[in-house]
C-alpha positions as CSV (number, residue, x, y, z in Angstrom):
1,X,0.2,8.5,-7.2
2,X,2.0,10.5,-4.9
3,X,1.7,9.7,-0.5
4,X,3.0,11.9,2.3
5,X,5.0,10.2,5.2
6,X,7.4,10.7,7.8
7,X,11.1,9.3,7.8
8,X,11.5,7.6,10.4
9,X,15.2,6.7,10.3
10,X,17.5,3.9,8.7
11,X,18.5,0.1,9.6
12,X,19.6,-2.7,7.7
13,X,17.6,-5.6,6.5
14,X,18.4,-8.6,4.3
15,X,16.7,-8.7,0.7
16,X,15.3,-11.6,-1.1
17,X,18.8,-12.7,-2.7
18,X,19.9,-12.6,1.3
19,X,22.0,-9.4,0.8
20,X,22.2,-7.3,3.6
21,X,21.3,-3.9,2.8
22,X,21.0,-0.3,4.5
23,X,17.6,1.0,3.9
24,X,14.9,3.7,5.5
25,X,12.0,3.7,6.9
26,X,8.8,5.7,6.2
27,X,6.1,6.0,8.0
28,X,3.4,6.3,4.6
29,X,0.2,7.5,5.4
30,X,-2.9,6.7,6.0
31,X,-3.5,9.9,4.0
32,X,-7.2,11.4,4.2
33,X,-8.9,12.7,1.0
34,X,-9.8,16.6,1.9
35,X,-10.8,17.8,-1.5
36,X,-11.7,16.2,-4.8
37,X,-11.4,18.1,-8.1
38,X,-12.4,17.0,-11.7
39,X,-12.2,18.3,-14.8
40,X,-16.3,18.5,-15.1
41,X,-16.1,20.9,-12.1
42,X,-15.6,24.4,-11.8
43,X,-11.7,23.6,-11.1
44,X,-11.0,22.1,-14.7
45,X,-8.4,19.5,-13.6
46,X,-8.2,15.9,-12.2
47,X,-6.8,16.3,-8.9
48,X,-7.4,15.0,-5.0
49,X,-5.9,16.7,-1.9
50,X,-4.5,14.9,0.6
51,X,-3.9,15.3,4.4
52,X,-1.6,13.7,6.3
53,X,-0.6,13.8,10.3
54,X,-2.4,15.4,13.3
55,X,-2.5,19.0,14.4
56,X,-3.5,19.5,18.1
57,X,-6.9,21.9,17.6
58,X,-5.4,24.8,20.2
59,X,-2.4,24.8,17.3
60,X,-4.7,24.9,14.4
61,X,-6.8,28.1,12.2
62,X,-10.2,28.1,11.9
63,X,-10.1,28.0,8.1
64,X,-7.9,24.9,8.8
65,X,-10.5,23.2,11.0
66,X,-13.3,24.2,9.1
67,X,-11.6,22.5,6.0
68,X,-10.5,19.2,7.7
69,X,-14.1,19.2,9.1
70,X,-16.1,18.6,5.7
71,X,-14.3,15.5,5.6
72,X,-15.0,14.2,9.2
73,X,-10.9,14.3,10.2
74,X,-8.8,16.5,13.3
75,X,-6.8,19.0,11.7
76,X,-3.9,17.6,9.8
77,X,-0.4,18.6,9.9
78,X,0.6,18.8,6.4
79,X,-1.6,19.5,2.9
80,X,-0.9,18.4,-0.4
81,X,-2.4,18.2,-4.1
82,X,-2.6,15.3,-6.2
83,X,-2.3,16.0,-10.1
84,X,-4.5,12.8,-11.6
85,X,-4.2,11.9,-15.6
86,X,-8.1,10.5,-14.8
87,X,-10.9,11.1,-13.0
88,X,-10.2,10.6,-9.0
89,X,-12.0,7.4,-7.9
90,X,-11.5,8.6,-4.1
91,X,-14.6,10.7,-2.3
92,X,-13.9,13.0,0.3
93,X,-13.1,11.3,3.8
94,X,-11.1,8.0,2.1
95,X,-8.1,7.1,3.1
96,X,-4.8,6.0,1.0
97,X,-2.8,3.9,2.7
98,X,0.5,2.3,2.0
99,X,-0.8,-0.7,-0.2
100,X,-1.1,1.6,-3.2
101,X,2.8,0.3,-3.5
102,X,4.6,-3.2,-3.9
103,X,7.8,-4.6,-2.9
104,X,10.0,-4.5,-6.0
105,X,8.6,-1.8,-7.1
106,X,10.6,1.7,-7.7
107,X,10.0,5.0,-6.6
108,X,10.8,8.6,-6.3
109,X,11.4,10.5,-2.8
110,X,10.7,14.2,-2.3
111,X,12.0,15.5,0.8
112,X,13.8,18.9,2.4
113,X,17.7,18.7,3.2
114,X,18.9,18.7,6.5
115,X,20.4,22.8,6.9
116,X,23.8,23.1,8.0
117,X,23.9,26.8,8.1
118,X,26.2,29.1,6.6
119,X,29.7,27.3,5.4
120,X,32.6,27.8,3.6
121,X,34.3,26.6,0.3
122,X,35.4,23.4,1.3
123,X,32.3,21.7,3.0
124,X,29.5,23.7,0.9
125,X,31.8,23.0,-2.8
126,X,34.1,20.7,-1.7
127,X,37.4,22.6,-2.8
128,X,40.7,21.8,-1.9
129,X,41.9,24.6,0.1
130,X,45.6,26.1,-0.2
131,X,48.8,24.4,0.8
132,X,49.8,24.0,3.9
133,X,53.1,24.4,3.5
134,X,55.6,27.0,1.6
135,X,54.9,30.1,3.8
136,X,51.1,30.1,3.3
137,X,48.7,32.0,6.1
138,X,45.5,31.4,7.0
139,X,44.8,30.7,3.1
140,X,44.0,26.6,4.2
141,X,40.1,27.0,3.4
142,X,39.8,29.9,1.5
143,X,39.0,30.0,-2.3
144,X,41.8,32.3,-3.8
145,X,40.8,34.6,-6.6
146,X,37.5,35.0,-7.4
147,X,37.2,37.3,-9.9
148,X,39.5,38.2,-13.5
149,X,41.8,41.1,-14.6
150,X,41.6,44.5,-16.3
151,X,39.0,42.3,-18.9
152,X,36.2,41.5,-17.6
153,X,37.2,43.2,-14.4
154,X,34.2,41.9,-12.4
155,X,32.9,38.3,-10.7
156,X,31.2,36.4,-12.9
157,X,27.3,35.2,-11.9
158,X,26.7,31.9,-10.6
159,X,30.5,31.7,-8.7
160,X,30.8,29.4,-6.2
161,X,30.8,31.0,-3.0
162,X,30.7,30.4,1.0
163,X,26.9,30.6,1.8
164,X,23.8,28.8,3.3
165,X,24.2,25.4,2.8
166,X,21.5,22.8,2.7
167,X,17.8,23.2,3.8
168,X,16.5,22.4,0.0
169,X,14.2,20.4,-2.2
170,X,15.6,17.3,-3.1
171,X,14.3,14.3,-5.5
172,X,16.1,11.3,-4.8
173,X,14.9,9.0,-8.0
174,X,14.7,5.5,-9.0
175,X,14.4,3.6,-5.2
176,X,13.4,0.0,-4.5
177,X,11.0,-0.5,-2.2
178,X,12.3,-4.2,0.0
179,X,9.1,-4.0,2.0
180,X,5.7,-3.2,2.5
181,X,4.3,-3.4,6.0
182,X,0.5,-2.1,5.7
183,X,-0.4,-3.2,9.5
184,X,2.1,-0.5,10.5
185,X,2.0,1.8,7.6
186,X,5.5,1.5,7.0
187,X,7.3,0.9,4.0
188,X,11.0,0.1,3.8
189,X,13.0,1.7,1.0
190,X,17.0,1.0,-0.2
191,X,19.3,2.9,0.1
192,X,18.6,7.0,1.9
193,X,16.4,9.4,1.2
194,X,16.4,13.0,1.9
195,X,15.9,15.0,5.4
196,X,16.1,14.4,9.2
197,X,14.7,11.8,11.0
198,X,11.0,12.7,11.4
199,X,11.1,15.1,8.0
200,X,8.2,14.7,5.8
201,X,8.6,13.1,2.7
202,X,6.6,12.6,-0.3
203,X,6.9,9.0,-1.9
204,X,5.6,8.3,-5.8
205,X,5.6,5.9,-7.9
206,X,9.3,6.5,-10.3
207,X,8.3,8.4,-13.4
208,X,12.2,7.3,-14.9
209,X,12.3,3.7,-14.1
210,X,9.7,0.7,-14.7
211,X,7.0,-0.3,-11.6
212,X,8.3,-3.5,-10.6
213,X,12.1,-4.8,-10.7
């Protein structure tokens, strides 16, 4: 099963051997069901859509409202579809909440990079640079030769290059969750996870790893 969220940033807590450990803190759900799809149906696939967030209504399209509105729910901020091996058990207008995880258990975090912009060499590939001694020039950060001699004569595809750097899709894999706070809809996960503070994430359960450690 897969939850949206929000990151809400990173502390430290102590585990339950009494280590004391950096983790983050997601904000995870309440999700609202806004479509429901089976295989029996005219879609042909197991599958539930999920909202989560608010959208102020001035902000929001009319298709948009008119869809959050068959399930009784503002416009939300973020959509997502739900692949399901089975038959969804959830009607249009539930909501998921946090409790669908344990502590212990592992999972995966989906999640957009933070964009640093356009970089060089050293920061976006982390080369080395040139010497900075024996007569060199303004060669410190650049990456020397790119391309070969008379054969081939050209630069091959996929060189490393300065560029846009960051601002991706990122799957970090195989993260504990220390604590489950369904009051708040928080959970607390070791270690980071991807994007800024306030970047959505998706949290599921790890498809690499068993449930519970």
């Amino acid at each position: 099963m897969e939850l949206l969220g929000k990151k809400i940033g990173m502390t430290h807590v102590f585990d339950a051997k009494g280590n004391f450990v950096a983790v983050t803190v997601v904000e995870l759900g309440p999700c609202v069901v806004l479509q429901k799809k089976t295989a029996q149906s005219r879609d042909k696939y197991n599958a539930i859509q999920i909202g989560f967030g608010k959208r102020k209504v001035s902000r929001a399209t009319k298709p948009l409202i008119g869809h959050c509105k068959k399930a009784n729910v503002a416009p939300v901020a973020v959509i997502k579809e739900v692949r399901l091996p089975t038959e969804p058990t959830w009607n249009v207008g539930d909501k998921i909440t946090c409790a669908q995880f344990k502590p212990g258990e592992f999972v995966d975090v989906i999640g957009i990079t933070k964009g640093r912009g356009f970089q060089g060499v050293v920061r976006r590939h982390k080369f080395a640079g040139g010497p900075a001694s024996h007569g060199q020039k303004g060669w410190f950060r650049r990456p020397g030769a790119i391309g070969e001699r008379l054969f081939p004569g050209r630069v091959f595809r996929g060189q490393r290059m300065p560029g846009h750097m960051g601002h991706v899709r990122v799957t970090t894999q195989n993260l504990r969750i220390l604590q489950v706070r369904e009051a708040d809809n928080v959970v607390v996960i070791e270690g980071a996870v991807p994007g800024p503070k306030g970047g959505v994430v998706v949290v599921r359960h790890a498809k690499k790893k068993g449930k519970v450690a």
